[in-house]
CHARMM internal coordinates of N, CA and C (Angstrom, degrees):
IC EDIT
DIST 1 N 1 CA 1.4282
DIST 1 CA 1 C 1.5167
ANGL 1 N 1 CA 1 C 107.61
DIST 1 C 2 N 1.4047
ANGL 1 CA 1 C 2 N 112.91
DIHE 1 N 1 CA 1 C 2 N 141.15
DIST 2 N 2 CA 1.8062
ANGL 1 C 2 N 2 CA 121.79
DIHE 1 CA 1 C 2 N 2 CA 163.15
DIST 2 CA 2 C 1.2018
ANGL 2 N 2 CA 2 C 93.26
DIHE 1 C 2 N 2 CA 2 C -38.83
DIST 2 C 3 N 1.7212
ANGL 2 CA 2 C 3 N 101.08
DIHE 2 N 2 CA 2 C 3 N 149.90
DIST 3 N 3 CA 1.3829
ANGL 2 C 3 N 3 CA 140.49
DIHE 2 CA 2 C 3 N 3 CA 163.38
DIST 3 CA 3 C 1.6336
ANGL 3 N 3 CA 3 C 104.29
DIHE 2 C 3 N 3 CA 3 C -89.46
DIST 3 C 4 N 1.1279
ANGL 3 CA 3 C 4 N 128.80
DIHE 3 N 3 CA 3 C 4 N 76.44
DIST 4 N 4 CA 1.6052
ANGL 3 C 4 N 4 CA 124.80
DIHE 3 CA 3 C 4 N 4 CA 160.51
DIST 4 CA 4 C 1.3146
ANGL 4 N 4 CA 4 C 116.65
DIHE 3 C 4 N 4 CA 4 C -50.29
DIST 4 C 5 N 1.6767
ANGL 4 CA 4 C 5 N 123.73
DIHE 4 N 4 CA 4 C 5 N 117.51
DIST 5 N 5 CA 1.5238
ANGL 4 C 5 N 5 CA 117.45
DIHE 4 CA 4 C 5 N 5 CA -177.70
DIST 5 CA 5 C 1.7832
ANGL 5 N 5 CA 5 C 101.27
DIHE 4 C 5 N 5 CA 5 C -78.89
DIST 5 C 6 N 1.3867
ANGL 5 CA 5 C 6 N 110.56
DIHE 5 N 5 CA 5 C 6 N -16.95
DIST 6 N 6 CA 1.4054
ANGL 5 C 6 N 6 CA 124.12
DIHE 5 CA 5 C 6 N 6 CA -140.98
DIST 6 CA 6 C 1.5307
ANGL 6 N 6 CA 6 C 90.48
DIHE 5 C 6 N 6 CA 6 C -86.43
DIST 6 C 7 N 1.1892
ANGL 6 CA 6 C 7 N 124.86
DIHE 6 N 6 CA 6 C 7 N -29.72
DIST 7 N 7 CA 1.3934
ANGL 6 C 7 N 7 CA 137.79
DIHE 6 CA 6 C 7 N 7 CA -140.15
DIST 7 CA 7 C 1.2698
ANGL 7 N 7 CA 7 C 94.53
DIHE 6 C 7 N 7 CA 7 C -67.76
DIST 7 C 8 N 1.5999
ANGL 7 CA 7 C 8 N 142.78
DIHE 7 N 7 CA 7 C 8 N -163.93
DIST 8 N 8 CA 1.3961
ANGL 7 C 8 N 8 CA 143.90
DIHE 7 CA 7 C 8 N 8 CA 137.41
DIST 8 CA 8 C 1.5829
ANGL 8 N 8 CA 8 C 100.54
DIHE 7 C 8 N 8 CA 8 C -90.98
DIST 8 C 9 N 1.1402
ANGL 8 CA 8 C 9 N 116.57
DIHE 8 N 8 CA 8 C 9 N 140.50
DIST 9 N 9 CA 1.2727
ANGL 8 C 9 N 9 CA 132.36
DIHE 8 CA 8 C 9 N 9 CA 173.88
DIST 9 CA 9 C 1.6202
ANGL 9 N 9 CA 9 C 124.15
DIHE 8 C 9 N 9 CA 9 C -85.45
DIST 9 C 10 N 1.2280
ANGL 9 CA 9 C 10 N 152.52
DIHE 9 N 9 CA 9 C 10 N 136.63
DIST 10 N 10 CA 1.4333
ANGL 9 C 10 N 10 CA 127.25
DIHE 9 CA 9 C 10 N 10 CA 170.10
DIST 10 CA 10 C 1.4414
ANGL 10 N 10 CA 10 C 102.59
DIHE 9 C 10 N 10 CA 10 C -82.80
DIST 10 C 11 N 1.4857
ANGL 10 CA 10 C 11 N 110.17
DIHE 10 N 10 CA 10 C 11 N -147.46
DIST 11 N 11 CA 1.6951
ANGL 10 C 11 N 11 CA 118.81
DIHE 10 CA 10 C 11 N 11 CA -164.95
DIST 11 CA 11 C 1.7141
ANGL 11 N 11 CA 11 C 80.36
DIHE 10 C 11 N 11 CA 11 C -92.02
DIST 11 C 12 N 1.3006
ANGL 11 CA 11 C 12 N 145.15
DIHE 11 N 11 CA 11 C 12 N -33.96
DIST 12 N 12 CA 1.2191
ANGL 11 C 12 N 12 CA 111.75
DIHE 11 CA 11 C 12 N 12 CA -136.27
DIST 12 CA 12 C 1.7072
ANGL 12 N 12 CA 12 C 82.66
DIHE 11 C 12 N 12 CA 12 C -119.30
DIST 12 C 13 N 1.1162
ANGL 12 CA 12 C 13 N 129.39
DIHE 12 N 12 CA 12 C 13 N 17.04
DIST 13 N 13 CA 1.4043
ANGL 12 C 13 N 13 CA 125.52
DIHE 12 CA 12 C 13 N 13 CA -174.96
DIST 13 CA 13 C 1.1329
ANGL 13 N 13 CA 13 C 139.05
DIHE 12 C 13 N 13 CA 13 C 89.27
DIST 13 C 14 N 1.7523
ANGL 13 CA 13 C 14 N 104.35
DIHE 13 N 13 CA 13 C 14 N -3.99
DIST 14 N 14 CA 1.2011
ANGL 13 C 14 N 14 CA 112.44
DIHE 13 CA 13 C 14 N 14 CA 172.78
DIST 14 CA 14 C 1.1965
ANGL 14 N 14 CA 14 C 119.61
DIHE 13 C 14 N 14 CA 14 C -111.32
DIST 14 C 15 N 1.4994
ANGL 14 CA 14 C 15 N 123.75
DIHE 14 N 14 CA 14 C 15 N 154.88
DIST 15 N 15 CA 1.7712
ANGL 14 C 15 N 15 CA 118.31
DIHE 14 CA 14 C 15 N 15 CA -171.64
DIST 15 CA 15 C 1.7502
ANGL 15 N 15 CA 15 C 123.22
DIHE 14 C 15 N 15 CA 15 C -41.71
DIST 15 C 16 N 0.9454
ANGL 15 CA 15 C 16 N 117.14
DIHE 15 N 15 CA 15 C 16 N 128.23
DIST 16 N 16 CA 1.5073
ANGL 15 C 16 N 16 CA 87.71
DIHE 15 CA 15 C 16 N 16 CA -173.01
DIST 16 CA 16 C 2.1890
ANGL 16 N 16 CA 16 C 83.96
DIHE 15 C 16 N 16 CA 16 C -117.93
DIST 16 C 17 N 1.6498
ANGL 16 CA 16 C 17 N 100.97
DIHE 16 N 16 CA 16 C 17 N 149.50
DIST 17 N 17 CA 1.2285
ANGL 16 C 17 N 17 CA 109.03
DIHE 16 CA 16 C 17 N 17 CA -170.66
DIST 17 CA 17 C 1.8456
ANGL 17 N 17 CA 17 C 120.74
DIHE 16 C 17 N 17 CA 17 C -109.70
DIST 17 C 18 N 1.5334
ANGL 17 CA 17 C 18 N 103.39
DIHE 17 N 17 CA 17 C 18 N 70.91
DIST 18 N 18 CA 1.5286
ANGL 17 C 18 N 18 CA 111.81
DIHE 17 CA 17 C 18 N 18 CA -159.59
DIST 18 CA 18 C 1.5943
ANGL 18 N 18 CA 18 C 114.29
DIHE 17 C 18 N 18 CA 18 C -48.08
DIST 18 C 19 N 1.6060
ANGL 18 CA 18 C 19 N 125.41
DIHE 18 N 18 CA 18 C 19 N 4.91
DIST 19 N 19 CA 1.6502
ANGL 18 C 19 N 19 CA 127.67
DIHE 18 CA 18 C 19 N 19 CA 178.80
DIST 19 CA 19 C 1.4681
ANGL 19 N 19 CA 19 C 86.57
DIHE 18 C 19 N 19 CA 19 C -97.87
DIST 19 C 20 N 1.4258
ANGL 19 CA 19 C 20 N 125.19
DIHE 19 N 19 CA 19 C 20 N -54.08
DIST 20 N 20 CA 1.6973
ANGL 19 C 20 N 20 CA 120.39
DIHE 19 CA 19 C 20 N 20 CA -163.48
DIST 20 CA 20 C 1.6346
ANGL 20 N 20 CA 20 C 89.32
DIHE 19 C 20 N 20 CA 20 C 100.06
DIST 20 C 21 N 1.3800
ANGL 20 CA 20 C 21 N 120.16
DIHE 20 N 20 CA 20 C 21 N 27.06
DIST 21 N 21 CA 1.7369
ANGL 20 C 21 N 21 CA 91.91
DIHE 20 CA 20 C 21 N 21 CA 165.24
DIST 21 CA 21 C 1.3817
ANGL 21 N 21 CA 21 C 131.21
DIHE 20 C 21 N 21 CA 21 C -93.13
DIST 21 C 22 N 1.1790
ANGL 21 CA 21 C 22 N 121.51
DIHE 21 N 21 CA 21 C 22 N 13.93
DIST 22 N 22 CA 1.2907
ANGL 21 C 22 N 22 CA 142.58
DIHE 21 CA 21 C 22 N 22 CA 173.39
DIST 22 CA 22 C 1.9412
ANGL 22 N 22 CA 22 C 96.10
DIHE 21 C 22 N 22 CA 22 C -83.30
DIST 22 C 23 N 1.3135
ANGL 22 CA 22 C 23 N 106.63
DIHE 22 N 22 CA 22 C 23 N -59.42
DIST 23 N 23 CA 1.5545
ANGL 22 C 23 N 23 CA 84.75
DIHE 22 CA 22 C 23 N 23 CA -175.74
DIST 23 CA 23 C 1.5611
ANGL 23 N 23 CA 23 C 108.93
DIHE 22 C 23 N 23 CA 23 C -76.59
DIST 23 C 24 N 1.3841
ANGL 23 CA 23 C 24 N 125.91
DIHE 23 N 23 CA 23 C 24 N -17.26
DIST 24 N 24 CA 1.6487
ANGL 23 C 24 N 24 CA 114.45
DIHE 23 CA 23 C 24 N 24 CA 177.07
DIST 24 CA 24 C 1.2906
ANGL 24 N 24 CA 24 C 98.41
DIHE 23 C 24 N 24 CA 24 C -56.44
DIST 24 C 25 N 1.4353
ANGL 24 CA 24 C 25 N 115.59
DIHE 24 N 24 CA 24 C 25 N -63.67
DIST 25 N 25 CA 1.8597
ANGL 24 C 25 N 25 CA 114.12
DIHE 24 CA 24 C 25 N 25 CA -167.12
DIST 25 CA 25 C 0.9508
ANGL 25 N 25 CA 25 C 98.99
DIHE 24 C 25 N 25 CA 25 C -63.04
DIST 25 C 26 N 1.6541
ANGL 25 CA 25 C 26 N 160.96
DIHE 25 N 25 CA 25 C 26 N 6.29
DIST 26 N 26 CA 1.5881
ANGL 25 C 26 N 26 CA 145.95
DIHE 25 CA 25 C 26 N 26 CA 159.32
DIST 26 CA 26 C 1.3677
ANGL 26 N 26 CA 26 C 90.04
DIHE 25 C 26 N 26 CA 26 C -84.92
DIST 26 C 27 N 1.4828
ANGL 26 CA 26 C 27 N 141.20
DIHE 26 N 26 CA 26 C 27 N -91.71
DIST 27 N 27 CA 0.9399
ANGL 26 C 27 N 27 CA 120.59
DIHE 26 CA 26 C 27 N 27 CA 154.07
DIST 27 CA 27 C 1.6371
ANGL 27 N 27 CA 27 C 157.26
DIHE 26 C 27 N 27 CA 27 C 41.56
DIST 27 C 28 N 1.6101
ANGL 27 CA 27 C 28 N 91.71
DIHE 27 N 27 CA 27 C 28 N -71.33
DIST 28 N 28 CA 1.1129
ANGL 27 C 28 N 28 CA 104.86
DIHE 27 CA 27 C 28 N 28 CA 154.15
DIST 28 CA 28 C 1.4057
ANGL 28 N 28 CA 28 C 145.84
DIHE 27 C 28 N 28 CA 28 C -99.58
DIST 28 C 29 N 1.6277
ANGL 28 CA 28 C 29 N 100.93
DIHE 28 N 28 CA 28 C 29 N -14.76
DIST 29 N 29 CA 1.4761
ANGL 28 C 29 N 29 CA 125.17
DIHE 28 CA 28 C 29 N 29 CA 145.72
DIST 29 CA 29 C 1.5700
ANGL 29 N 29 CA 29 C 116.43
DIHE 28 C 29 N 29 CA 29 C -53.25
DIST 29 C 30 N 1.4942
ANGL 29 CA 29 C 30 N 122.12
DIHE 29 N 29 CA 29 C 30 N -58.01
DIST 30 N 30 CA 1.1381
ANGL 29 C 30 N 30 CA 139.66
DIHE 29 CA 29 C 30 N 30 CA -167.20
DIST 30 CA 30 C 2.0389
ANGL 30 N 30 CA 30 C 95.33
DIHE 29 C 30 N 30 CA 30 C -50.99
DIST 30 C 31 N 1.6808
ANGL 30 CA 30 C 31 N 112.74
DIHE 30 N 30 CA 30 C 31 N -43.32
DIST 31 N 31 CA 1.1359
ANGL 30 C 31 N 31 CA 94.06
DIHE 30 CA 30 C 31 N 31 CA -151.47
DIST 31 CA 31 C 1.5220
ANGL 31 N 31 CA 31 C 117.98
DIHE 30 C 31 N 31 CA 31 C -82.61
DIST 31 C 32 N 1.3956
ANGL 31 CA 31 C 32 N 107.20
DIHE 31 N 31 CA 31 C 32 N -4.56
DIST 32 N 32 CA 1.5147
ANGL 31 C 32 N 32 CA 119.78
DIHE 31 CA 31 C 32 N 32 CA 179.66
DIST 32 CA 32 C 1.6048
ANGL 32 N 32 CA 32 C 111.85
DIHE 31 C 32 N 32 CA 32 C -86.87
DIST 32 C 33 N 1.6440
ANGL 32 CA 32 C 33 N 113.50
DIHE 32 N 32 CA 32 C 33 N 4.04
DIST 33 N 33 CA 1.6073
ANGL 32 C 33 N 33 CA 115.55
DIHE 32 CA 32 C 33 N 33 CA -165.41
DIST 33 CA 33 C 1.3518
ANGL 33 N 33 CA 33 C 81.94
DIHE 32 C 33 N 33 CA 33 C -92.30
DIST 33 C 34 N 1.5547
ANGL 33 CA 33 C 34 N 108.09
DIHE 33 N 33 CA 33 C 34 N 153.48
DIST 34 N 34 CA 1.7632
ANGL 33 C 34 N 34 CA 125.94
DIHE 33 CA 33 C 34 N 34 CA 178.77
DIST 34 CA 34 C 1.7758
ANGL 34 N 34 CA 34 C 83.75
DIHE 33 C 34 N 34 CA 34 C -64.60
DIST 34 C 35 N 1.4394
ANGL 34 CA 34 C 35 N 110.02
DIHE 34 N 34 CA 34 C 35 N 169.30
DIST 35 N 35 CA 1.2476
ANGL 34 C 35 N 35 CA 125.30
DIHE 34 CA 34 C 35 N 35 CA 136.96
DIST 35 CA 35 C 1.3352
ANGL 35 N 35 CA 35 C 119.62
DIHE 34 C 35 N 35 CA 35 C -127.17
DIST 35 C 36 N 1.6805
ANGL 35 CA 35 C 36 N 117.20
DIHE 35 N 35 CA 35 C 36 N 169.07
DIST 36 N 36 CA 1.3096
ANGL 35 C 36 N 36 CA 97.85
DIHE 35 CA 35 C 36 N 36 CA -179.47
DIST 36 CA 36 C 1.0198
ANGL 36 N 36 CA 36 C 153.20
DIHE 35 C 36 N 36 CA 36 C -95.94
DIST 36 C 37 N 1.6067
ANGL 36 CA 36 C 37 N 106.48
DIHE 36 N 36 CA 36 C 37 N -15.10
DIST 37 N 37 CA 1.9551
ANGL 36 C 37 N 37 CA 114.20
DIHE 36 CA 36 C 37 N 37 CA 140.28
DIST 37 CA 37 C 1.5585
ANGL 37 N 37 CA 37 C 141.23
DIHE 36 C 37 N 37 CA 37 C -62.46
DIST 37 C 38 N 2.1352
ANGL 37 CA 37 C 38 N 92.06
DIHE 37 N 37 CA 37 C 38 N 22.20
DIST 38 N 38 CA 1.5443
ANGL 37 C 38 N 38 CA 82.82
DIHE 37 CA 37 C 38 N 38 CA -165.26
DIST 38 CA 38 C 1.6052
ANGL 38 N 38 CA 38 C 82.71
DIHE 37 C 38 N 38 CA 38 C -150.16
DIST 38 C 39 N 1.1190
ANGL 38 CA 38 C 39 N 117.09
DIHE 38 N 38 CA 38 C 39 N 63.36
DIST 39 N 39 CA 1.2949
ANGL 38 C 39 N 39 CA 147.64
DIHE 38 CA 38 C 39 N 39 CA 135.67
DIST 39 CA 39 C 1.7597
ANGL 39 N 39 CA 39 C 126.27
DIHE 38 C 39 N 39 CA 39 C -33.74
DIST 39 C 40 N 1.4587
ANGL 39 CA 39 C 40 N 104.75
DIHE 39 N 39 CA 39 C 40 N 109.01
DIST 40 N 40 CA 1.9728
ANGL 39 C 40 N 40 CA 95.95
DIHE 39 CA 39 C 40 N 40 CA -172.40
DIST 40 CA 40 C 1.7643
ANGL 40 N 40 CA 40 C 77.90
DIHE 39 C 40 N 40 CA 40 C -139.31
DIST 40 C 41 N 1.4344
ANGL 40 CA 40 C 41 N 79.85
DIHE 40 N 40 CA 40 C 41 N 163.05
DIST 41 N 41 CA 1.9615
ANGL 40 C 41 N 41 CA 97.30
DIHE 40 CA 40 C 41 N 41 CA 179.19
DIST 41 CA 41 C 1.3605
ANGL 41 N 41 CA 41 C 108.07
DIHE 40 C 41 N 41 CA 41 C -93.62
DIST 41 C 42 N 1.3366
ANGL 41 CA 41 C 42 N 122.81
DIHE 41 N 41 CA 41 C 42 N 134.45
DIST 42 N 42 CA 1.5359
ANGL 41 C 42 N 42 CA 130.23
DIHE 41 CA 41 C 42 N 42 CA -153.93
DIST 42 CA 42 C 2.0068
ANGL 42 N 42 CA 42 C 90.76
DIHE 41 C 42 N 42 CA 42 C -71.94
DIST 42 C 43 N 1.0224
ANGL 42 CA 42 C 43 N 130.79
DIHE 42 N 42 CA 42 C 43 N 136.86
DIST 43 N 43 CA 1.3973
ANGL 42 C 43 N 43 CA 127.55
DIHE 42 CA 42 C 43 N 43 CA 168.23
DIST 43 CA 43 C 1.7420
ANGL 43 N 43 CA 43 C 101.53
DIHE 42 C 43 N 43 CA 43 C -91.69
DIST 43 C 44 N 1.5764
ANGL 43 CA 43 C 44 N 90.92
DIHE 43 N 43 CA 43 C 44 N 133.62
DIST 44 N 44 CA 1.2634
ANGL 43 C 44 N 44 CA 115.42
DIHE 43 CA 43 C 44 N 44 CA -177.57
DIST 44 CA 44 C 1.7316
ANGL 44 N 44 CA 44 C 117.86
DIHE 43 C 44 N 44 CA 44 C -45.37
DIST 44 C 45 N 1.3969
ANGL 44 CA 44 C 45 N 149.81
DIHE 44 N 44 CA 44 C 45 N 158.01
DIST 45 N 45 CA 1.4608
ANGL 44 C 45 N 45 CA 124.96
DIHE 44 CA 44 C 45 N 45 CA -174.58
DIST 45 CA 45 C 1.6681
ANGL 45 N 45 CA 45 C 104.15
DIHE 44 C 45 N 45 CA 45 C -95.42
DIST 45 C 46 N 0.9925
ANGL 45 CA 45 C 46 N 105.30
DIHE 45 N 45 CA 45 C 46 N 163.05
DIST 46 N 46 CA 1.8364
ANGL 45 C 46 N 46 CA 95.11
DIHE 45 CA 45 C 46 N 46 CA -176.76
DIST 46 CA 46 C 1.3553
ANGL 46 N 46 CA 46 C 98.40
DIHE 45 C 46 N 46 CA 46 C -88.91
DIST 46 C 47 N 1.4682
ANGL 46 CA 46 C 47 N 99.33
DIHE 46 N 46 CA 46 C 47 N 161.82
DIST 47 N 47 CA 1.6222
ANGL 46 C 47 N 47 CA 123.00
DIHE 46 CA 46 C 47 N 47 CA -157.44
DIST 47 CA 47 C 1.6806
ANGL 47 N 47 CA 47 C 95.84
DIHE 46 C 47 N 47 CA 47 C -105.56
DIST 47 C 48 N 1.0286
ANGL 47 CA 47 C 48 N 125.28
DIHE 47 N 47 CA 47 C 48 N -13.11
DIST 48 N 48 CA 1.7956
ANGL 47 C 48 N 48 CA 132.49
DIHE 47 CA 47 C 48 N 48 CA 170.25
DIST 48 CA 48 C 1.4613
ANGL 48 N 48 CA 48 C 105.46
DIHE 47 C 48 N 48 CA 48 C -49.61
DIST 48 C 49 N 1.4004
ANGL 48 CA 48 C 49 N 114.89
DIHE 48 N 48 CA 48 C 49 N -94.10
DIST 49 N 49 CA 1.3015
ANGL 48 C 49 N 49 CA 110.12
DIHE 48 CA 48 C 49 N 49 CA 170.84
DIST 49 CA 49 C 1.3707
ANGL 49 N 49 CA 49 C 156.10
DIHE 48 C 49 N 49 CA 49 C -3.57
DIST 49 C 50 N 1.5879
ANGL 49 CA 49 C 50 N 102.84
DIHE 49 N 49 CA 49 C 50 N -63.35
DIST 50 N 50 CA 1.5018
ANGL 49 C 50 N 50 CA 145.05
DIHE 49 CA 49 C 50 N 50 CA 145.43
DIST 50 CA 50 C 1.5631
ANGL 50 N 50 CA 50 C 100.31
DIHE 49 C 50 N 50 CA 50 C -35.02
DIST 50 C 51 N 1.4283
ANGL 50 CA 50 C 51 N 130.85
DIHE 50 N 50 CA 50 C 51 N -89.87
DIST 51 N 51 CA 0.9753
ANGL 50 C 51 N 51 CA 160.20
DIHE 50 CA 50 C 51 N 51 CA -139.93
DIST 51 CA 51 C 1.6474
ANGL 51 N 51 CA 51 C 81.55
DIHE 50 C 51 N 51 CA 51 C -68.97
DIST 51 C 52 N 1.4628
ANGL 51 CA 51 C 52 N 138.26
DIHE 51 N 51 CA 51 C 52 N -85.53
DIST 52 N 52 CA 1.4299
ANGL 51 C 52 N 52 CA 148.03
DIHE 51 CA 51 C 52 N 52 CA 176.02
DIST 52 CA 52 C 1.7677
ANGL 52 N 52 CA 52 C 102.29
DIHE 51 C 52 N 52 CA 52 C -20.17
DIST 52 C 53 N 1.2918
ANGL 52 CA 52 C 53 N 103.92
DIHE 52 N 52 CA 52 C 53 N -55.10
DIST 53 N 53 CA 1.6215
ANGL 52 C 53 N 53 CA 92.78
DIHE 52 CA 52 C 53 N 53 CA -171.71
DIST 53 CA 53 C 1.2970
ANGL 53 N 53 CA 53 C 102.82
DIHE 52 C 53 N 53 CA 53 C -80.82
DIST 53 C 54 N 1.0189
ANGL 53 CA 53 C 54 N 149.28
DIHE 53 N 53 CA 53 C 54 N -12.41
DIST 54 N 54 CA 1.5071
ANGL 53 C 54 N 54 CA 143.44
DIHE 53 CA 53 C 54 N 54 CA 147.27
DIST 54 CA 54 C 1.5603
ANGL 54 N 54 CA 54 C 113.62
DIHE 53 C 54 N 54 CA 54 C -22.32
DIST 54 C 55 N 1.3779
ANGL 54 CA 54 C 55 N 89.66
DIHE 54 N 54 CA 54 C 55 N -99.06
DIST 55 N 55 CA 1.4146
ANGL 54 C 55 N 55 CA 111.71
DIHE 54 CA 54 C 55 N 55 CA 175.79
DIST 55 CA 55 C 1.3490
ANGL 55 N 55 CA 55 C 116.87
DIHE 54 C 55 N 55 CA 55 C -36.11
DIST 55 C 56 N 1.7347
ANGL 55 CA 55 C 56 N 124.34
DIHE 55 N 55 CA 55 C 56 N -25.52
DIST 56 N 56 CA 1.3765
ANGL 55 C 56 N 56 CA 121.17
DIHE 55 CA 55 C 56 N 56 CA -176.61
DIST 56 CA 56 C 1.4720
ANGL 56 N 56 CA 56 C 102.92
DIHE 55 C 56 N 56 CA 56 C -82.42
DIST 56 C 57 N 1.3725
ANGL 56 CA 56 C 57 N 101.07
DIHE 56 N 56 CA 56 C 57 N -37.96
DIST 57 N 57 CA 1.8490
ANGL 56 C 57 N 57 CA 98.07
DIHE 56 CA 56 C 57 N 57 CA 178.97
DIST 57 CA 57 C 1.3717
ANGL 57 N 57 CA 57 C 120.77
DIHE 56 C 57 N 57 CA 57 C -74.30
DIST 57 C 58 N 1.4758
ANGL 57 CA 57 C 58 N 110.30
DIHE 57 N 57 CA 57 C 58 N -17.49
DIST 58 N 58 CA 1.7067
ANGL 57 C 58 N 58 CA 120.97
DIHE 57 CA 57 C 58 N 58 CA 158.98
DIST 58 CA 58 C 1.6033
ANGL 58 N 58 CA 58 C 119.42
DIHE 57 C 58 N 58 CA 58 C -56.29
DIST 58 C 59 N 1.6593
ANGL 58 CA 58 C 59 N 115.59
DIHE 58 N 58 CA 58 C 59 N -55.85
DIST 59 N 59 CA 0.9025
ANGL 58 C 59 N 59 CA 121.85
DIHE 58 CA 58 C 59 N 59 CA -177.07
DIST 59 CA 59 C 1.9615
ANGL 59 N 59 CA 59 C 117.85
DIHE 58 C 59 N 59 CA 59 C -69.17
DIST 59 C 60 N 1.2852
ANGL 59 CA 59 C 60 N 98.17
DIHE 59 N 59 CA 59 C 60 N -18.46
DIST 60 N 60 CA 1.6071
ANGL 59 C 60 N 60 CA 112.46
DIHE 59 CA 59 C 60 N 60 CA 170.17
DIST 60 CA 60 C 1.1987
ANGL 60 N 60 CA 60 C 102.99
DIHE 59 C 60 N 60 CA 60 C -57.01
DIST 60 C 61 N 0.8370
ANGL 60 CA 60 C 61 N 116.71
DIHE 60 N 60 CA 60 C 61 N -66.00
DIST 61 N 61 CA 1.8418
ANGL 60 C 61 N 61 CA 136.73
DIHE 60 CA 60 C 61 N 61 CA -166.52
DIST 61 CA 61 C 1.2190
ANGL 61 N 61 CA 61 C 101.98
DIHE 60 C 61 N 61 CA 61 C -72.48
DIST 61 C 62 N 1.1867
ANGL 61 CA 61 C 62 N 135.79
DIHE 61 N 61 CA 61 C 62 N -3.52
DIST 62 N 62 CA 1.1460
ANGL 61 C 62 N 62 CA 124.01
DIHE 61 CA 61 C 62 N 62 CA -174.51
DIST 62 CA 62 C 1.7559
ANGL 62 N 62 CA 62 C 106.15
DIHE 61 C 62 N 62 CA 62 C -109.05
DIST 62 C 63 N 1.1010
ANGL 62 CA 62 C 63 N 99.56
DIHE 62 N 62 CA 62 C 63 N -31.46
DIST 63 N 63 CA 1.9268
ANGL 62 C 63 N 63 CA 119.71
DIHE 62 CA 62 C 63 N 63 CA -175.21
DIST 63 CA 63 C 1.8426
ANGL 63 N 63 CA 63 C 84.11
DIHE 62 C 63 N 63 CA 63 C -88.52
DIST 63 C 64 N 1.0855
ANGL 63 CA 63 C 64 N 127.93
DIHE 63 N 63 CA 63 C 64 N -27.25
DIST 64 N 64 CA 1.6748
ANGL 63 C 64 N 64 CA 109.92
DIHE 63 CA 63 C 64 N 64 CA -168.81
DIST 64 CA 64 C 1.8942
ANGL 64 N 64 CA 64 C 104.43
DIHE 63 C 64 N 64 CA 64 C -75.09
DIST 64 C 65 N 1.3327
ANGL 64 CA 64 C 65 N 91.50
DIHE 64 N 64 CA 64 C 65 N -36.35
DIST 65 N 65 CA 1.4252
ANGL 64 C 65 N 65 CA 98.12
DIHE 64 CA 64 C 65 N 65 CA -163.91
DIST 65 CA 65 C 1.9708
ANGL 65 N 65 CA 65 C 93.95
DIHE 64 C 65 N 65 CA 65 C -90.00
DIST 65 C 66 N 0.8213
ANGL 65 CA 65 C 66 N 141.81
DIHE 65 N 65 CA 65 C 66 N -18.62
DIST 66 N 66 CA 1.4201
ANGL 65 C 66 N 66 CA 131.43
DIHE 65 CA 65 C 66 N 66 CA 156.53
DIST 66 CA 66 C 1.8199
ANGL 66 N 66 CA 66 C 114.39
DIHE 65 C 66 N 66 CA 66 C -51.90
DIST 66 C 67 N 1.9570
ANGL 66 CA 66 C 67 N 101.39
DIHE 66 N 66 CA 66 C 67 N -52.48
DIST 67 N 67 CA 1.5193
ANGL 66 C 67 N 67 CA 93.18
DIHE 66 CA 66 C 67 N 67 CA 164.29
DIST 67 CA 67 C 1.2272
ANGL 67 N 67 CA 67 C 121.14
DIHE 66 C 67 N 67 CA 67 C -52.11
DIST 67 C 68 N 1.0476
ANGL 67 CA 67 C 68 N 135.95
DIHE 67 N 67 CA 67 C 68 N -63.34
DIST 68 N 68 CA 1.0247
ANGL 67 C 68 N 68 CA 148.64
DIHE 67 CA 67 C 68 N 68 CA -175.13
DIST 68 CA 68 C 1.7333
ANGL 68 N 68 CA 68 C 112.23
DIHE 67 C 68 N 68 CA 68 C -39.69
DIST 68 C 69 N 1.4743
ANGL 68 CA 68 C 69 N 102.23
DIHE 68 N 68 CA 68 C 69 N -57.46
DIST 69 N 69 CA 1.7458
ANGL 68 C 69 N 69 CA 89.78
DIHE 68 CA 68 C 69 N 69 CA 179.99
DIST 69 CA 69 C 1.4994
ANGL 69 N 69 CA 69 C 109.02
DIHE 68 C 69 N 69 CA 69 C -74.75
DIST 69 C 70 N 1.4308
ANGL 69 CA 69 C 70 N 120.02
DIHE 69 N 69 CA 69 C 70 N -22.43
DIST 70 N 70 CA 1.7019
ANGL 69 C 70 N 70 CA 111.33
DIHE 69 CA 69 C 70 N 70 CA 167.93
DIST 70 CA 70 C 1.5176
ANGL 70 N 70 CA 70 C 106.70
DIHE 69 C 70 N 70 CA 70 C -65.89
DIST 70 C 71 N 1.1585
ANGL 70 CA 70 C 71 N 124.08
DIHE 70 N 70 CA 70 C 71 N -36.69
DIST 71 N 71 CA 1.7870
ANGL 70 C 71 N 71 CA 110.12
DIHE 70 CA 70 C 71 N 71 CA -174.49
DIST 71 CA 71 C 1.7797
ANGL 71 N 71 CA 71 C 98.74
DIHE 70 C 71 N 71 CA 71 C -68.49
DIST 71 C 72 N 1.2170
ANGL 71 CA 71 C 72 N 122.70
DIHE 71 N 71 CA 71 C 72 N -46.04
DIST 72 N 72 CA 1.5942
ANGL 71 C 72 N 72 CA 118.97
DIHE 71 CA 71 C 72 N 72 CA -160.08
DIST 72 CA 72 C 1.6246
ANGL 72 N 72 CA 72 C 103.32
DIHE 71 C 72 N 72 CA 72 C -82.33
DIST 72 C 73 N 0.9652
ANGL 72 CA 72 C 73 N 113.28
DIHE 72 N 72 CA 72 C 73 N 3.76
DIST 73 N 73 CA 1.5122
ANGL 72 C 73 N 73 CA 105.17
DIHE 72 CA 72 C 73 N 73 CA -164.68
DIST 73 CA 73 C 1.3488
ANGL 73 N 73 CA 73 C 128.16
DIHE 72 C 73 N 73 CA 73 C -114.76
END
COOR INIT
IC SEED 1 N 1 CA 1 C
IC BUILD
């Protein structure tokens, strides 16, 4: 990583971060990581959703190509 002259420095030369948001965002990274006594079964994704945008991109295609044979026809 760049050497920032600009930066504030601590005593020992390394950045020091006087808010602590470096450890909140570890933290808050840390809390979404699995651990390993805390094990859950992934739930399947629902098939609603999926299924809706189907049919919407069906029905697209279906109204495009109606324009379409009314403009050429």
């Amino acid at each position: 990583m760049a050497h920032n002259p600009q930066a504030p420095q601590g005593p020992d030369g390394q950045g020091h971060d006087p808010a602590g948001s470096t450890q909140m965002f570890r933290a808050f990274v840390d809390e979404g990581s699995p651990r390993p006594g805390n094990r859950q079964a992934a739930a399947p994704a629902p098939a609603g959703p999926r299924t809706g945008l189907i049919v919407g991109v069906v029905v697209a295609l279906v109204v495009l190509a109606g324009v379409a044979w009314l403009a050429f026809s």
